[in-house]
KOLNUPA-724798 format. One record per residue: x, y, z of N, C-alpha, C in turn; residue in three letters. Coordinates in Angstrom, 2 decimals. Layout:
N
[[X; Y; Z]; [X; Y; Z]; [X; Y; Z]; ALA]
...
This chain:
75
[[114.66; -26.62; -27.00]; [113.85; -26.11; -28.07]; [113.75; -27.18; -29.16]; UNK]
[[112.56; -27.41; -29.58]; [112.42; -28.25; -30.54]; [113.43; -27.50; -31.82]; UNK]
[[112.63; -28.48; -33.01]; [113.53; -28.45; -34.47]; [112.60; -27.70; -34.44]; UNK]
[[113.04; -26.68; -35.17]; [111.97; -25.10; -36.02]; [111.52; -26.01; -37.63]; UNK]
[[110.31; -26.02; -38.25]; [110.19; -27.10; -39.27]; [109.30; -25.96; -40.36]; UNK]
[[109.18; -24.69; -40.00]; [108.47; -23.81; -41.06]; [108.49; -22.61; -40.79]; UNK]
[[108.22; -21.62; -41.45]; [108.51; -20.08; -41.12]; [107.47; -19.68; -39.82]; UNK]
[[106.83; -20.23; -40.13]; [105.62; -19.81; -38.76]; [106.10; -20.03; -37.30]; UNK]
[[107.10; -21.09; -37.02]; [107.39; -21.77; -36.25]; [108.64; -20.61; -35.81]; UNK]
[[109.47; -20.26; -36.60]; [110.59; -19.39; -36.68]; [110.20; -18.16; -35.70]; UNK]
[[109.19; -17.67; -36.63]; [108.42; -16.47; -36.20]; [108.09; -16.79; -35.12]; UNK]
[[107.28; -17.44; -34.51]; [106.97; -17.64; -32.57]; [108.16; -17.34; -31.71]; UNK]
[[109.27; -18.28; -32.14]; [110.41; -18.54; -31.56]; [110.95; -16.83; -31.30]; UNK]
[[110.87; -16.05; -32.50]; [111.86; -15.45; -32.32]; [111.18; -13.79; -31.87]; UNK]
[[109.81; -14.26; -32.06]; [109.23; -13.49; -30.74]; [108.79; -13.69; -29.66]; UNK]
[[109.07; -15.16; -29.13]; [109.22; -15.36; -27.57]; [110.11; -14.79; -27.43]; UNK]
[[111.22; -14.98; -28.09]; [112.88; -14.76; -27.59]; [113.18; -13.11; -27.54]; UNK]
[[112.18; -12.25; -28.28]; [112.49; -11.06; -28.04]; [111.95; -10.76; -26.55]; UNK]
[[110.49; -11.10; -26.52]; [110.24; -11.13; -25.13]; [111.06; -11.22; -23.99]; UNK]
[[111.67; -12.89; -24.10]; [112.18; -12.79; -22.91]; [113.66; -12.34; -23.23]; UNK]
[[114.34; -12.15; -24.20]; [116.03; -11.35; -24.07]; [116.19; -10.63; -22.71]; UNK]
[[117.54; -10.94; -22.27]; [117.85; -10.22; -21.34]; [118.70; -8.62; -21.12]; UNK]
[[118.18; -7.98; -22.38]; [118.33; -6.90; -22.36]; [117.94; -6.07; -23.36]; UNK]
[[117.63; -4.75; -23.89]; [117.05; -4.32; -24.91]; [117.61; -4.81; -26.04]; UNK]
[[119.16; -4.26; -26.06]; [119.87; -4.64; -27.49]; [119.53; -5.74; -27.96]; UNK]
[[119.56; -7.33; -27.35]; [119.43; -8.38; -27.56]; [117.52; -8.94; -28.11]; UNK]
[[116.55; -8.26; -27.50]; [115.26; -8.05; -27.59]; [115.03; -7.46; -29.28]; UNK]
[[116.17; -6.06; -29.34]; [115.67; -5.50; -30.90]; [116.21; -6.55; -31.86]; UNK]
[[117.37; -7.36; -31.22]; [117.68; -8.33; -32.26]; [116.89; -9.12; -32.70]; UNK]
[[116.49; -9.91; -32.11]; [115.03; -10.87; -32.01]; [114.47; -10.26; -32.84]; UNK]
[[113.89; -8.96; -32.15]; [112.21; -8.71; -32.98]; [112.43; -8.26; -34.57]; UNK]
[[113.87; -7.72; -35.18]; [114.56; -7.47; -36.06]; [114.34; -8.72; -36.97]; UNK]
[[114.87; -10.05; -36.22]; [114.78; -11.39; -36.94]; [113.54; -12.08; -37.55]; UNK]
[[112.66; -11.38; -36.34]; [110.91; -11.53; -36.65]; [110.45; -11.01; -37.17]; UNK]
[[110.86; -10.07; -37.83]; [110.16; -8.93; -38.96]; [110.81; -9.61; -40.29]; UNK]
[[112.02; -9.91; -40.42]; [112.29; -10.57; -41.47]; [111.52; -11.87; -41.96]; UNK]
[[111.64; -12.84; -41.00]; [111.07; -13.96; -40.80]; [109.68; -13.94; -41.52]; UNK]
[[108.49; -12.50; -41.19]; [107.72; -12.43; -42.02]; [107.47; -12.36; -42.76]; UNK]
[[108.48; -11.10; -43.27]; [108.42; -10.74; -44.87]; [109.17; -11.96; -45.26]; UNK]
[[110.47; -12.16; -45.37]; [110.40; -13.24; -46.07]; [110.03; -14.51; -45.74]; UNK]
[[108.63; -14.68; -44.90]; [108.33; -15.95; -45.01]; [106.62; -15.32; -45.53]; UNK]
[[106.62; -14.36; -45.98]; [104.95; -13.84; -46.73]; [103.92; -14.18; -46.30]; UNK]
[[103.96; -13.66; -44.73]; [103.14; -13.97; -43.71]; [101.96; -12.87; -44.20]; UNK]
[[100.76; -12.80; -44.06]; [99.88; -12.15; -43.64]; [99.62; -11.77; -43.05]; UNK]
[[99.08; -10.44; -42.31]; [99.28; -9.62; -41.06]; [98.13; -10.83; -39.87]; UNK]
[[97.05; -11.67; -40.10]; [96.52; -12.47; -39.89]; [97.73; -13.54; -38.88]; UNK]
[[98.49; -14.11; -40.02]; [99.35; -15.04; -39.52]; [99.96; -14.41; -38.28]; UNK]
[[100.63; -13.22; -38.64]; [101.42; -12.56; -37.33]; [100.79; -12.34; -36.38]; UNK]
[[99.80; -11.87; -36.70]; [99.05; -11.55; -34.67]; [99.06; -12.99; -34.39]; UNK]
[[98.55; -14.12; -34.87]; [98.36; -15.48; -34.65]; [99.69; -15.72; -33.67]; UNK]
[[100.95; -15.80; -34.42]; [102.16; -16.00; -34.19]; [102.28; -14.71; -33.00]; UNK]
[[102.23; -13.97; -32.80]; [102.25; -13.26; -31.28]; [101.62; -13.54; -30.07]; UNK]
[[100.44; -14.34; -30.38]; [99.63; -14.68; -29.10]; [100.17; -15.80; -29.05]; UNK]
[[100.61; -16.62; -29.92]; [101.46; -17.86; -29.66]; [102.63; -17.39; -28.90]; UNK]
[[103.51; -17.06; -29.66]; [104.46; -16.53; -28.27]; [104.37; -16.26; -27.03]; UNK]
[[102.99; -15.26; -27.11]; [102.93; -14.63; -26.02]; [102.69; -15.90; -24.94]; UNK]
[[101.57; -16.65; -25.23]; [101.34; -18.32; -24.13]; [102.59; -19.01; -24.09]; UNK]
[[103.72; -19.18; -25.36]; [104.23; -20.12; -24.94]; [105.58; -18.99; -23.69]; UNK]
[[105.38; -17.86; -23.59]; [106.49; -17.35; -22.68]; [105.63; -17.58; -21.77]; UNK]
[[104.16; -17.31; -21.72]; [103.55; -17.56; -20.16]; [103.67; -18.68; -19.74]; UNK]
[[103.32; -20.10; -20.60]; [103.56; -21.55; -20.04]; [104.59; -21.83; -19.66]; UNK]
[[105.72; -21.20; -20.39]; [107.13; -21.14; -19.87]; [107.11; -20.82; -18.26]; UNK]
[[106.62; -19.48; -17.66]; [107.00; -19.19; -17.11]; [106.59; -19.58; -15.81]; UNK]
[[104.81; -20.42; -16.14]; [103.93; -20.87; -15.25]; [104.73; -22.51; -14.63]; UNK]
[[105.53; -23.21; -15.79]; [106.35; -24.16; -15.22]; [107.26; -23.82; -14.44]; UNK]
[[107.97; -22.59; -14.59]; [109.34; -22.72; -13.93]; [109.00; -22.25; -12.39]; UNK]
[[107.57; -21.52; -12.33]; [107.03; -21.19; -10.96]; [106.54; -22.44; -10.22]; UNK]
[[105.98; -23.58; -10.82]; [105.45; -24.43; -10.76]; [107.06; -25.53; -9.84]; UNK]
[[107.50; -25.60; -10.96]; [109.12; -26.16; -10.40]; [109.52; -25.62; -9.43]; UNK]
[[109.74; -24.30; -9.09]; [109.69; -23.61; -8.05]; [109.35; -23.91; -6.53]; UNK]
[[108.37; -24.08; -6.66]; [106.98; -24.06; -5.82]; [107.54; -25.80; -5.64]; UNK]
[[107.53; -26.30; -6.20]; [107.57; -28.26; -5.97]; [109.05; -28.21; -5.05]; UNK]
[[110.18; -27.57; -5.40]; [111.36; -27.59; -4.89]; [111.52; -26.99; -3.67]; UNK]
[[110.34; -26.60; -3.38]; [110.04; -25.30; -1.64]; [110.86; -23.85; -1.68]; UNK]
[[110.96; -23.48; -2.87]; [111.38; -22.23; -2.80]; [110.57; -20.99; -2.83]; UNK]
């Protein structure tokens, strides 16, 4: 993971990470962190959907590499 360098950046992160958590408890934590992250980073409801579809691609690109890696390794 890169350096996080602004609240916006925070916010992606920590709603990819609710996404992919590996279990609920750990998921409400995340999305808990991402609600803060907004308010106190005085996001605009604008910014946040922004910052969700970001997440949302970077868990898909995530996930399109590791199939990709996958697939190259013959599995």
């Amino acid at each position: 993971m890169a350096s996080l360098t602004n609240n916006y950046e925070a916010l992606v992160e920590a709603l990819a990470l609710a996404i992919t958590a590996p279990n609920d408890a750990m998921a409400q934590q995340c999305a808990e962190m991402a609600v803060q992250i907004a308010e106190r980073g005085y996001m605009n409801a604008d910014e946040v959907e922004k910052a969700k579809a970001d997440a949302l691609q970077q868990v898909r690109t995530t996930a399109d590499n590791r199939i990709s890696v996958n697939e190259d390794e013959g599995e």
